[in-house]
N, CA, C and O atoms as a GROMACS GRO file, in nm:
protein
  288
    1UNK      N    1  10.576   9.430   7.828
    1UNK     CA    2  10.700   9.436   7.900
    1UNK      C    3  10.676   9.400   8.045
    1UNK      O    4  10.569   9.423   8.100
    2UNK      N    5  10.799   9.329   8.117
    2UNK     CA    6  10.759   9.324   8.227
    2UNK      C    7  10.818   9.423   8.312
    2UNK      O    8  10.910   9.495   8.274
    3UNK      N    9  10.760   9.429   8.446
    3UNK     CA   10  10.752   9.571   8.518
    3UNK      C   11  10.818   9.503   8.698
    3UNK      O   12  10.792   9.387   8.731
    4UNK      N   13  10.865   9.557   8.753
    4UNK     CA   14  10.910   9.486   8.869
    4UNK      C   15  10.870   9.602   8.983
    4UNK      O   16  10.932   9.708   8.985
    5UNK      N   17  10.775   9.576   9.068
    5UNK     CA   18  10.712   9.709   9.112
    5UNK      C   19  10.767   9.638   9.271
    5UNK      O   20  10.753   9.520   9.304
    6UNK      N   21  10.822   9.734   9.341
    6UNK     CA   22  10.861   9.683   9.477
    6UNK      C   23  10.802   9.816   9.591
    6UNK      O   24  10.824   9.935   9.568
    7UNK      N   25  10.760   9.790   9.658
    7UNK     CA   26  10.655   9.859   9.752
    7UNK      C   27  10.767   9.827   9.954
    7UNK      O   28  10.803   9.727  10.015
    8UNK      N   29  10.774   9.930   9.972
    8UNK     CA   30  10.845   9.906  10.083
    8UNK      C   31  10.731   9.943  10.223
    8UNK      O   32  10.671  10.050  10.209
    9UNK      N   33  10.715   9.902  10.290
    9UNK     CA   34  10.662   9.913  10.435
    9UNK      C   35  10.698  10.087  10.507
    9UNK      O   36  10.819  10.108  10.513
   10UNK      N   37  10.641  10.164  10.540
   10UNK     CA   38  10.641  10.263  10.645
   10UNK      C   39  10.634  10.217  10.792
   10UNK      O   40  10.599  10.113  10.847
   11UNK      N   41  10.672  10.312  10.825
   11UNK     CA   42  10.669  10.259  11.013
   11UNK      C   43  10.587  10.217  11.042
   11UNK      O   44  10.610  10.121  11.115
   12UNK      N   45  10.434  10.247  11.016
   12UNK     CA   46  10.320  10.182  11.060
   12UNK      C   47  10.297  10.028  10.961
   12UNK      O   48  10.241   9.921  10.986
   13UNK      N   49  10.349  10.067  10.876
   13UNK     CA   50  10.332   9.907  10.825
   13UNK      C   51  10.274   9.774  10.855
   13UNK      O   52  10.191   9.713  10.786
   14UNK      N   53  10.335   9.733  10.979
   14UNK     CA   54  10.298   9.603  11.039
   14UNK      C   55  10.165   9.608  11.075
   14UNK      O   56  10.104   9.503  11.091
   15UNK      N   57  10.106   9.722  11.091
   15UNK     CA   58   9.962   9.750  11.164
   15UNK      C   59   9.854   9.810  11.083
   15UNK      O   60   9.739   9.832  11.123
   16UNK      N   61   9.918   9.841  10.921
   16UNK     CA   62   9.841   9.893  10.849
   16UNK      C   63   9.786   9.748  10.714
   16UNK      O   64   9.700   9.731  10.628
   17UNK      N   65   9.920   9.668  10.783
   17UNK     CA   66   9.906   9.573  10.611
   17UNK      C   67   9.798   9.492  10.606
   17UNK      O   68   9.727   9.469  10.507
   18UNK      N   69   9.785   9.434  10.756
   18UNK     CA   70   9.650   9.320  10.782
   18UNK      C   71   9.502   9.437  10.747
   18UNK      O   72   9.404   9.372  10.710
   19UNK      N   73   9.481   9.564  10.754
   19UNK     CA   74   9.369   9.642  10.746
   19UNK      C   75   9.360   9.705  10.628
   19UNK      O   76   9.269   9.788  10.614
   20UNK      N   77   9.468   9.675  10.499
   20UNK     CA   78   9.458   9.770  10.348
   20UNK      C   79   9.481   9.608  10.264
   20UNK      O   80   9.479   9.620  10.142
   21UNK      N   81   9.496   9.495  10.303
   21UNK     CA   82   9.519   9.377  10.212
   21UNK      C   83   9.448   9.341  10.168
   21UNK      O   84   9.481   9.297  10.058
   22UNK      N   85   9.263   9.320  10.210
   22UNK     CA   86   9.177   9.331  10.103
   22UNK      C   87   9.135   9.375  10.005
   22UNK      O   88   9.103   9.314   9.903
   23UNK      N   89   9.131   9.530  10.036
   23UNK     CA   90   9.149   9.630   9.933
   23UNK      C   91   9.262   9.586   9.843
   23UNK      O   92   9.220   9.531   9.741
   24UNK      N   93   9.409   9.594   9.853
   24UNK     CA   94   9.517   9.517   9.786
   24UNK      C   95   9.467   9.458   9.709
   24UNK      O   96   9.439   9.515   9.604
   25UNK      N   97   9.430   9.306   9.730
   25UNK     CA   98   9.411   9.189   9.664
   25UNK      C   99   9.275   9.258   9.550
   25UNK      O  100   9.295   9.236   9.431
   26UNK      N  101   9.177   9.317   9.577
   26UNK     CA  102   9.075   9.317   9.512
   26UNK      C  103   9.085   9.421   9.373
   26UNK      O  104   9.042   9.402   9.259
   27UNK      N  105   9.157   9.534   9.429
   27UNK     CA  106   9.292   9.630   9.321
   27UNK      C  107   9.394   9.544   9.214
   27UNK      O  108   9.421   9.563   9.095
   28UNK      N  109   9.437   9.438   9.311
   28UNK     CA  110   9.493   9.314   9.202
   28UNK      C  111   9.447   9.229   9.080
   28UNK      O  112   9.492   9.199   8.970
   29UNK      N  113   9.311   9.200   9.170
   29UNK     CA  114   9.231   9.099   9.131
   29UNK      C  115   9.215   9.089   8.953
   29UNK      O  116   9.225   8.981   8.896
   30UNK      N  117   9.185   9.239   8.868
   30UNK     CA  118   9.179   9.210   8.773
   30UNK      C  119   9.298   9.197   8.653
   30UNK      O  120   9.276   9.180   8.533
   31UNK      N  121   9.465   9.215   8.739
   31UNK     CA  122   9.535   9.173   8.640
   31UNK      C  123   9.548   9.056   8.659
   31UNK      O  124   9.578   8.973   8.572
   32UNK      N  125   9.530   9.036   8.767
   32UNK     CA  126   9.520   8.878   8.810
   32UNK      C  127   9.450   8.783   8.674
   32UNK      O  128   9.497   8.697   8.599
   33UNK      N  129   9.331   8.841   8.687
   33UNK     CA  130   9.247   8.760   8.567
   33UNK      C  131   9.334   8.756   8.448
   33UNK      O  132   9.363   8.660   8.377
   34UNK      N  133   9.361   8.854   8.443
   34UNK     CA  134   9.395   8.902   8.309
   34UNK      C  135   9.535   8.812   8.286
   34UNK      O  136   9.536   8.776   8.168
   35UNK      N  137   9.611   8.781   8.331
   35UNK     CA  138   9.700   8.682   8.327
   35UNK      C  139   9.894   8.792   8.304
   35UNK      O  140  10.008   8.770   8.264
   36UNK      N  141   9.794   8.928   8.378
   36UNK     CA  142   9.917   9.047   8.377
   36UNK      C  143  10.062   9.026   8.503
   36UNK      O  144  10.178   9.065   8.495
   37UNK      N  145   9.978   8.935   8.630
   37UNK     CA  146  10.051   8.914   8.733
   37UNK      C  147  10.143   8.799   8.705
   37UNK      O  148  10.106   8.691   8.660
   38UNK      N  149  10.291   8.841   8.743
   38UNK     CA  150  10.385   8.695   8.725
   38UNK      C  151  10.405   8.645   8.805
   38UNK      O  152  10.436   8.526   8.798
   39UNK      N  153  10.397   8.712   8.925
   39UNK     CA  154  10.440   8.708   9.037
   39UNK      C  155  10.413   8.844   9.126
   39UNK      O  156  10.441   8.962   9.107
   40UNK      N  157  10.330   8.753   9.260
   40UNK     CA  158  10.339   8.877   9.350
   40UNK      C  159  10.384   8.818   9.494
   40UNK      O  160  10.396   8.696   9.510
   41UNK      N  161  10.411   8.922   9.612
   41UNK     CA  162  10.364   8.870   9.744
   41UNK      C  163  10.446   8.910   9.809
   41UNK      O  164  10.540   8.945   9.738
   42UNK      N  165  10.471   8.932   9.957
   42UNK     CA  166  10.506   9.011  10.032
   42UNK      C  167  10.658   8.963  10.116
   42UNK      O  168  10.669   8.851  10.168
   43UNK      N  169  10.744   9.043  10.120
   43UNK     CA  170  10.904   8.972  10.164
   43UNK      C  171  10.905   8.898  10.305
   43UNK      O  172  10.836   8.930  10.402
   44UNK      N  173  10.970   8.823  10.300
   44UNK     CA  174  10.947   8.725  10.422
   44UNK      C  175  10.994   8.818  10.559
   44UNK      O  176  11.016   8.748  10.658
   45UNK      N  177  11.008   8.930  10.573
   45UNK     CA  178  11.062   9.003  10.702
   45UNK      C  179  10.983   9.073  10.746
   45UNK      O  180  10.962   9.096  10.865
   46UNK      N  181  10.908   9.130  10.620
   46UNK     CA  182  10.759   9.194  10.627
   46UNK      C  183  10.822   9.324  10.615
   46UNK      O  184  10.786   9.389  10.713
   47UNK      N  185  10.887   9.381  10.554
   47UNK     CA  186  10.954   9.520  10.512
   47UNK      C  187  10.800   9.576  10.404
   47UNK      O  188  10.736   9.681  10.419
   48UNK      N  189  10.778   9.478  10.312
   48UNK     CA  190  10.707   9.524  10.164
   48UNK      C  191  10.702   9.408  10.114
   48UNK      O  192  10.737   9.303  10.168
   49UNK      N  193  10.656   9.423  10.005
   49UNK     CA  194  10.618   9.382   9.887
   49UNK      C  195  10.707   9.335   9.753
   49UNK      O  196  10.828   9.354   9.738
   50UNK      N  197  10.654   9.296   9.696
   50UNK     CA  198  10.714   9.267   9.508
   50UNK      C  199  10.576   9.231   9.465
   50UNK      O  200  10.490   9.161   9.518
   51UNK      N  201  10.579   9.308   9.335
   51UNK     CA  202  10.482   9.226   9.194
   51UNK      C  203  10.571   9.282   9.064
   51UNK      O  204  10.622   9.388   9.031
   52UNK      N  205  10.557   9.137   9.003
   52UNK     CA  206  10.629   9.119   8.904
   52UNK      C  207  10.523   9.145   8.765
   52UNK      O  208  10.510   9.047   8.692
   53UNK      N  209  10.472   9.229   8.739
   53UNK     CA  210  10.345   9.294   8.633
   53UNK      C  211  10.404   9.303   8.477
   53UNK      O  212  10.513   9.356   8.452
   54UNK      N  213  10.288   9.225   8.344
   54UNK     CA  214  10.335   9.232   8.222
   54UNK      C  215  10.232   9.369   8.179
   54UNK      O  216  10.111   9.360   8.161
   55UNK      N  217  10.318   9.503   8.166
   55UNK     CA  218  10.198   9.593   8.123
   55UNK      C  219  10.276   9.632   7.984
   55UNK      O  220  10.389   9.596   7.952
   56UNK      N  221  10.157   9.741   7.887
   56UNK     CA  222  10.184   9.762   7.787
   56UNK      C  223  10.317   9.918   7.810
   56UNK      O  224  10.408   9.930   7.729
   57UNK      N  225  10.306   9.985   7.891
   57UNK     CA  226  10.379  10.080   7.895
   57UNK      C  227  10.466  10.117   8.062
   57UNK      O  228  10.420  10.065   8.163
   58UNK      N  229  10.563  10.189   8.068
   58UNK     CA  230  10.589  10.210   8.190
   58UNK      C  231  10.506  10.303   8.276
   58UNK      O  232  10.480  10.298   8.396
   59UNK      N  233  10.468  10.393   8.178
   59UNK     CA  234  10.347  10.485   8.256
   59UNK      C  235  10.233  10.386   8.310
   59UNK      O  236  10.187  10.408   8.422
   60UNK      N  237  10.179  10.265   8.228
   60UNK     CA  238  10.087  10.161   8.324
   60UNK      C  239  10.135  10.111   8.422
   60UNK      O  240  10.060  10.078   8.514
   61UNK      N  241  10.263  10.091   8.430
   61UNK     CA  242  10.268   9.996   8.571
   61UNK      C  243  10.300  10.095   8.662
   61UNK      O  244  10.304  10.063   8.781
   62UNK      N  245  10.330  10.246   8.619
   62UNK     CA  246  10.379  10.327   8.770
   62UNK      C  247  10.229  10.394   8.820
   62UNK      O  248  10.228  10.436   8.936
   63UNK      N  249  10.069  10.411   8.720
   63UNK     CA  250  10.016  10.448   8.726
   63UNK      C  251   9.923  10.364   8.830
   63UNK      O  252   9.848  10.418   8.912
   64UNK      N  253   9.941  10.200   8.812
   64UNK     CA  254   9.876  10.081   8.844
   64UNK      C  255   9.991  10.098   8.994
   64UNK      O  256   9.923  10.075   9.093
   65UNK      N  257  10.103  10.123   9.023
   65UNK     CA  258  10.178  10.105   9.165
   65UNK      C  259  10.114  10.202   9.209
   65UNK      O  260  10.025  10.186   9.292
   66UNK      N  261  10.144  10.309   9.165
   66UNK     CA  262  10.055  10.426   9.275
   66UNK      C  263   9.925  10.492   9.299
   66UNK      O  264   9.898  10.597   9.357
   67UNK      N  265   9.814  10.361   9.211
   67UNK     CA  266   9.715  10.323   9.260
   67UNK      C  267   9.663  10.226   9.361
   67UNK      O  268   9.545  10.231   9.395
   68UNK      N  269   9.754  10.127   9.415
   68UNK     CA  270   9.750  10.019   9.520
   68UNK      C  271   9.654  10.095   9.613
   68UNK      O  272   9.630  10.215   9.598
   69UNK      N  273   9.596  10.015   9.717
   69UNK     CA  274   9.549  10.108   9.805
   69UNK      C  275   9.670  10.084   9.922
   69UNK      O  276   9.663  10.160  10.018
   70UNK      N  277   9.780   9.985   9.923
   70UNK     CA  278   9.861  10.059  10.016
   70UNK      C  279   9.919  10.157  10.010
   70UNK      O  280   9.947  10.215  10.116
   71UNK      N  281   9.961  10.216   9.875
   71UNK     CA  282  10.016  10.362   9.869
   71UNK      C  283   9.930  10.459   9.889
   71UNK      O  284   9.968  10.560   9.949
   72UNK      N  285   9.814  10.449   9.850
   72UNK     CA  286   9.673  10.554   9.878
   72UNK      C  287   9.664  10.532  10.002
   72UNK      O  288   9.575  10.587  10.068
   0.00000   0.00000   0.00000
């Protein structure tokens, strides 16, 4: 199923995203492989996020959102 996970920015946001986006990407990296990501990437205003994720259950994709390391 697909999963539409939207991640919004906190006040510190702008100053936290350039210093947790490696981590991000590397947390990504293996649905990436996996061919789970449909779409990801960050709103053009810089509020947050979207990833568009094919997981097997809803408990995976809320378990996989609030593992990001921007939410951690």
């Amino acid at each position: 199923m697909l999963f539409v996970i939207i991640g919004h920015d906190g006040p510190e946001g702008a100053a936290l995203r350039p210093k947790v986006r490696p981590a991000h990407l590397a947390n990504l990296q293996p649905l990436v492989n996996a061919g789970k990501v449909k779409i990801a990437g960050p709103f053009t205003d810089g509020s947050g996020s979207l990833i568009i994720v094919d997981m097997e259950s809803e408990a995976e994709a809320i378990a996989f959102a609030n593992s990001d390391p921007y939410v951690t």
